[in-house]
C-alpha positions, 0 to 999 in steps of 0.5 A, spaced: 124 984 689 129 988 684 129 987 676 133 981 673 139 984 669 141 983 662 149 980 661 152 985 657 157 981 654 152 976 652 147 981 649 153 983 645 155 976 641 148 973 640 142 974 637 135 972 638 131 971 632 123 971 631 123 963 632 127 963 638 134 961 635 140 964 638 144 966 633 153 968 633 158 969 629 163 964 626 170 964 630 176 965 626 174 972 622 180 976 624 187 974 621 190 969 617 185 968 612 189 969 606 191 963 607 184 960 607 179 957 600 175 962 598 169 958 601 172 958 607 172 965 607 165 965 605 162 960 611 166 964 616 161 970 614 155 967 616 152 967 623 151 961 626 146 958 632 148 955 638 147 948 640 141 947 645 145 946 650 148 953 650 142 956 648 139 954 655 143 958 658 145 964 654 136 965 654 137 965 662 142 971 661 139 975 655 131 975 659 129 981 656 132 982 648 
């Protein structure tokens, strides 16, 4: 049986941290961000975690990372 392969696209954009979070990048980061509060600006630095439903799926595509 051939090894399991890890999506790319999926290793790409989240992180997985030591107790087992998975971890994105807040959307909205590219442009228009003149316009936002300084806070704004400070949130859409921070990384995210996924909600449990998502993060079931996203393990399943990211085994070995």
């Amino acid at each position: 049986m051939p090894k399991q392969k890890t999506h790319q696209a999926t290793a790409k954009r989240f992180t997985r941290t030591k107790t087992d979070k998975i971890l994105h990048r807040k959307s909205g980061q590219d442009h228009f961000n003149a316009r936002e509060s300084g806070n704004t600006l400070r949130n859409k630095r921070r990384d995210v975690s996924t909600h449990e439903v998502d993060s079931k799926n996203i393990k399943s595509l990211m085994l070995y990372k």
